[in-house]
C-alpha positions in Angstrom: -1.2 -24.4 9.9 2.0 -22.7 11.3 3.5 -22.1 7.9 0.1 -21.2 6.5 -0.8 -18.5 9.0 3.1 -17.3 8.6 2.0 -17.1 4.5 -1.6 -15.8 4.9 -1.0 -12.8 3.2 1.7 -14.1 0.3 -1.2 -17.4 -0.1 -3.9 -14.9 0.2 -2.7 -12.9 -3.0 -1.7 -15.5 -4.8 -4.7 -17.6 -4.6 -6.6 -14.4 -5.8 -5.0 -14.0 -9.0 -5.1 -17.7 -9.5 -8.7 -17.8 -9.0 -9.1 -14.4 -11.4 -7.6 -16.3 -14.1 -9.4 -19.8 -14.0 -12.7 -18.3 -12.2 -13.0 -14.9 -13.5 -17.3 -15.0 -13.7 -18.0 -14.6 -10.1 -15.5 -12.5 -9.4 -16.9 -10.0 -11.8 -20.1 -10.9 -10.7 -19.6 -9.7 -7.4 -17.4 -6.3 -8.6 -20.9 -5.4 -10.3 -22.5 -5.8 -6.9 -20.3 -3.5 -5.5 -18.3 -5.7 -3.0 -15.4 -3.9 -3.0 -16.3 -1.2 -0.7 -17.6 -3.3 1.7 -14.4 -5.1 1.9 -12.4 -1.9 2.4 -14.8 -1.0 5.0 -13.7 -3.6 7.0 -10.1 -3.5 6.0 -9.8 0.0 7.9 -12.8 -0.7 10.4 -10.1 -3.4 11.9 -7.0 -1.7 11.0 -8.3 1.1 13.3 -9.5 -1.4 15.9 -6.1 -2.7 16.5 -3.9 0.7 16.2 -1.8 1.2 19.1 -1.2 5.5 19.3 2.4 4.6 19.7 3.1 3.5 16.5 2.1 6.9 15.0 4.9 9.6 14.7 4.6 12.8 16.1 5.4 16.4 15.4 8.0 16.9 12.7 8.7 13.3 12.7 5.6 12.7 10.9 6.2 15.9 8.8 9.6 14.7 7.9 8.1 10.9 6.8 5.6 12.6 5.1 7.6 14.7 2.9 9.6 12.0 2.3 7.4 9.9 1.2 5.8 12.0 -0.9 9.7 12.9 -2.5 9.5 8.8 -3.1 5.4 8.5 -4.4 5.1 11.8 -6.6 9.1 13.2 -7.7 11.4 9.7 -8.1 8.5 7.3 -9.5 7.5 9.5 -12.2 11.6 10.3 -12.9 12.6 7.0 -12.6 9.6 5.6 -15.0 10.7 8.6 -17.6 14.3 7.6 -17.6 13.2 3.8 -18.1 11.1 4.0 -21.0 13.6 6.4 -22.5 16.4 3.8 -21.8 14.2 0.8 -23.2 13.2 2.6 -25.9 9.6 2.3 -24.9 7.0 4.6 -27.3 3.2 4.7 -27.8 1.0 2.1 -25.7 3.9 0.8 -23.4 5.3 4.3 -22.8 2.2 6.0 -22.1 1.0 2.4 -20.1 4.2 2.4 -17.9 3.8 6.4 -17.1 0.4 6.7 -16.0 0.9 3.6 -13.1 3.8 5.0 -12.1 2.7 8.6 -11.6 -0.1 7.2 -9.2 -0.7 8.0 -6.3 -0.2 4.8 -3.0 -2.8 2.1 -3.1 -5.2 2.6 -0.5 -5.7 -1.0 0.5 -2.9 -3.1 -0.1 0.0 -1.2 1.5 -1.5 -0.1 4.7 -2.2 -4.2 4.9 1.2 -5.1 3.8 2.9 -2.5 6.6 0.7 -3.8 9.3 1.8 -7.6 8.4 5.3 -6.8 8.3 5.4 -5.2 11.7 5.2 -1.5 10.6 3.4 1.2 12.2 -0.4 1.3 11.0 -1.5 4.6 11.8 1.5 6.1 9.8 1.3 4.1 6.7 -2.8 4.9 7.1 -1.7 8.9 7.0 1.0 8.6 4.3 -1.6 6.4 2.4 -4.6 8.9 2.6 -2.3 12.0 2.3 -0.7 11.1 -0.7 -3.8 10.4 -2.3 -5.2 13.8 -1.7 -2.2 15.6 -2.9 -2.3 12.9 -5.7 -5.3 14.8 -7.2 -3.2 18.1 -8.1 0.1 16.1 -8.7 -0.7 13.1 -10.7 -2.3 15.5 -14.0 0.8 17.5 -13.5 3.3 14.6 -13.9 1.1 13.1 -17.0 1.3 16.9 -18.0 5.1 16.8 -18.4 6.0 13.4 -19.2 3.3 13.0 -21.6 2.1 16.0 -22.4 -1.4 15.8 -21.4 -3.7 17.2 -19.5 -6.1 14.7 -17.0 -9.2 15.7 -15.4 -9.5 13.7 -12.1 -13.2 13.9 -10.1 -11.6 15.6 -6.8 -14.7 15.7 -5.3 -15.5 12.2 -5.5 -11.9 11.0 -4.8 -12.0 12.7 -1.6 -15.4 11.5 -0.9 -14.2 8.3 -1.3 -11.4 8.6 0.9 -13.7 9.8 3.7 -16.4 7.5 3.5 -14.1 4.0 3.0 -10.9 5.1 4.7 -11.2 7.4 7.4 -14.0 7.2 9.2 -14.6 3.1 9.4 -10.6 3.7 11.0 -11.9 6.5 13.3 -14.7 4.0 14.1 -12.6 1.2 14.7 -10.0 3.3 16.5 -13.3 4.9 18.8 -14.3 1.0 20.1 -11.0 0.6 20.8 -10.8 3.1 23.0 -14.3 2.9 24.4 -14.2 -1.0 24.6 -10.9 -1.8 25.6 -11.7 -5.1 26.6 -13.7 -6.1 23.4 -11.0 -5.0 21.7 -8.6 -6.8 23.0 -10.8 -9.3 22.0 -10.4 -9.1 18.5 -7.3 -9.5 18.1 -7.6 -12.9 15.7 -9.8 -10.9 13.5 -7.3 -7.5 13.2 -4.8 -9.6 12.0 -6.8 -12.4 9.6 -9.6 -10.2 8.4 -7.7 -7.5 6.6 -5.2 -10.0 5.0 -8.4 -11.6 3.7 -10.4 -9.2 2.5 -7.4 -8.0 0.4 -7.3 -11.2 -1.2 -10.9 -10.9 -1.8 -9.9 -7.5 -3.5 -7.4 -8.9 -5.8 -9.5 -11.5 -6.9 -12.6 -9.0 -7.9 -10.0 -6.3 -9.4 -7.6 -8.9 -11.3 -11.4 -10.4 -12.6 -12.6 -7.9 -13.9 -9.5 -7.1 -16.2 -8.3 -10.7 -16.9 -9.5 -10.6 -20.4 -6.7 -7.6 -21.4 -4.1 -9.7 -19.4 -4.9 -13.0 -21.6 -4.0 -10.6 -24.5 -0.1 -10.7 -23.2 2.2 -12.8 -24.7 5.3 -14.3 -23.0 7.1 -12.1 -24.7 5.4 -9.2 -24.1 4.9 -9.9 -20.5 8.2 -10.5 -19.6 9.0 -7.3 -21.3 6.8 -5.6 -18.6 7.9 -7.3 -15.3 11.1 -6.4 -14.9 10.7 -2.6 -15.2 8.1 -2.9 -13.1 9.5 -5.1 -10.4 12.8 -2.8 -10.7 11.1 0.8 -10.2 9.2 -0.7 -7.6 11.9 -2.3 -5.9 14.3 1.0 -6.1 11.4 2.9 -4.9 10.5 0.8 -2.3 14.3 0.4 -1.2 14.8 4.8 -1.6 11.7 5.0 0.9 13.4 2.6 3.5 17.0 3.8 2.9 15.8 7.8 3.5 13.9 7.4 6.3 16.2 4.8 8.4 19.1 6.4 8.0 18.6 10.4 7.1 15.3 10.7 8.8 16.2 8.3 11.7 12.7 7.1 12.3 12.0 3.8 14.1 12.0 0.3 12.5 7.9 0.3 12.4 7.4 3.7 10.2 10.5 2.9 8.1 8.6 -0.4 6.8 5.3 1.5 6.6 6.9 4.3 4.4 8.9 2.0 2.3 5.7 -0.3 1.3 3.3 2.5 0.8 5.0 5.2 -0.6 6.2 2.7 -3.3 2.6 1.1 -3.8 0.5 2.5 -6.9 -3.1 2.0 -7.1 -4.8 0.8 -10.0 -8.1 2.0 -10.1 -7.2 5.3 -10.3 -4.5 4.6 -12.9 -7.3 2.8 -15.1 -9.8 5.9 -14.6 -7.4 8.3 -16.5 -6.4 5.8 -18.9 -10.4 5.5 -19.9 -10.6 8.6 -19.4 -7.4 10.2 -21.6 -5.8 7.5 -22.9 -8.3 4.5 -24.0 -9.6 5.4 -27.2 -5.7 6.3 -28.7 -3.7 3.9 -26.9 -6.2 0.8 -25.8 -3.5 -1.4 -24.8 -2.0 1.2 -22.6 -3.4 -0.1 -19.8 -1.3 -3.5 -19.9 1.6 -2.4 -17.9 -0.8 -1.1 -15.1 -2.2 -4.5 -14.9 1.1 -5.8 -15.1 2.9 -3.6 -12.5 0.1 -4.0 -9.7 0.0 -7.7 -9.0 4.3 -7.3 -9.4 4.3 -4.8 -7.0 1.8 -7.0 -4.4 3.3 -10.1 -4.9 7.5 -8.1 -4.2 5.5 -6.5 -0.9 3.8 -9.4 0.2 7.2 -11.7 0.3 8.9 -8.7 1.7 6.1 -8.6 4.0 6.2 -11.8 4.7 10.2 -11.9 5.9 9.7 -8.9 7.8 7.0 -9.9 9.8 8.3 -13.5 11.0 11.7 -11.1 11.7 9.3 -9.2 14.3 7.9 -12.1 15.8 11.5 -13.5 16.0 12.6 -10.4 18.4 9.2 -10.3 19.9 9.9 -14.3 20.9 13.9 -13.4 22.1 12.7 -10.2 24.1 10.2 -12.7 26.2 
């Protein structure tokens, strides 16, 4: 049990992909019923609930991570996935593919999990997740604009809606109870750290469902072709996020790990809306390397994740 509650996160993806691929039916079953947003509802309700105000940076400190970050989400992704499929000699469906998930803006689920399990500071990886995705909206058509050339209409409205209705205010709720019950709260404690991880699995299972058909197209071939250059921009983005804001930014440990594993995080949904939206009819196998980048990406951050958070609970242990 020890080893499995050290895992939970790592097991919790894992078995969610492997269930996608052998179980897919209920999965999409319950995507069509809209099960998602419950689930993120409670991912934020109990990230909230158990956010300390300490671990949010202040003043320019949160300016400076902020900026930084979005340097590392919206400038060096988009560069560094140009100059690879230049280098691999990338054109058409993987080119295009490999562009759109990289011009993306954070995921809004998975990386504010992965910071809080490896010991980072929740209420700034819950900021650089939600701000990134608003600016996303007037950056990410811009990037597609001049690395593909095209133009993408993305629902602002609706994105921002979104945002609002799953993000912020189930983690203004959560954060409000905390306040007003302290006691409950404290409570909880079990549940701020199991039920998030969960539900995320619960996620990947529903998303990775509902497009397993596409990823049964991929050959070996072909899908080794994919998961190195996406486990390698991740891997330099993720390591560019940690790098600047340890050592030129000189934030603490906690908002260096949040930066570093949601500034380097793309979501998927979006990705496949402008795909459908631009991309589909032309290029319909464009949206392979998004489906092949997003579980890389996951399963990098939720080893990372992983080491970093027994790491915490090894100091917590030796400061005792």
């Amino acid at each position: 049990m020890k080893l499995v509650r050290e895992h939970l996160l790592l097991l919790t993806i894992c078995l969610g992909i492997l269930l996608a691929w052998f179980l897919p039916e209920p999965g999409r079953i319950l995507k069509r019923w809209g099960m998602s947003n419950p689930l993120i509802l409670a991912i934020f309700f109990f990230q909230g609930l158990g956010l300390e105000g300490r671990e949010l940076q202040k003043g320019t400190q949160l300016v400076k991570a902020f900026g930084w970050g979005f340097t590392i989400s919206q400038i060096i992704g988009p560069l560094l996935a140009y100059a690879s499929v230049h280098v691999l000699g990338w054109q058409s469906d993987n080119q295009i593919g490999f562009m759109i998930i990289c011009c993306m803006a954070p995921t809004l689920v998975s990386g504010a999990v992965m910071a809080e399990r490896a010991g980072g500071a929740v209420g700034t990886g819950l900021i650089l997740a939600m701000g990134l995705n608003l600016l996303g909206i007037l950056t990410i058509p811009l990037n597609l604009q001049w690395s593909l050339g095209a133009i993408v209409r993305l629902h602002t409205a609706g994105l921002l809606v979104k945002l609002v209705l799953l993000v912020l205010i189930p983690a203004v709720i959560g954060q409000a109870m905390k306040r007003l019950l302290p006691v409950w709260a404290s409570q909880q404690e079990r549940f701020v750290r199991t039920i998030p991880v969960v539900a995320l699995g619960i996620i990947v299972y529903l998303s990775s469902s509902s497009q397993v058909d596409r990823l049964k197209e991929l050959t070996l071939s072909h899908l080794s072709s994919l998961v190195l250059p996406s486990v390698t921009v991740h891997l330099l983005l993720l390591a560019a996020g940690y790098a600047g804001a340890r050592y030129l930014l000189r934030l603490q440990e906690p908002a260096c790990r949040s930066l570093a594993i949601v500034c380097s995080q793309k979501t998927l949904p979006i990705a496949i809306a402008v795909w459908s939206i631009a991309f589909a009819e032309s290029y319909p196998l464009a949206v392979l390397p998004a489906l092949v980048f997003h579980p890389s990406q996951i399963f990098c951050d939720g080893v990372l994740a992983t080491f970093w958070g027994k790491r915490s609970g090894q100091k917590t242990m030796q400061g005792k």
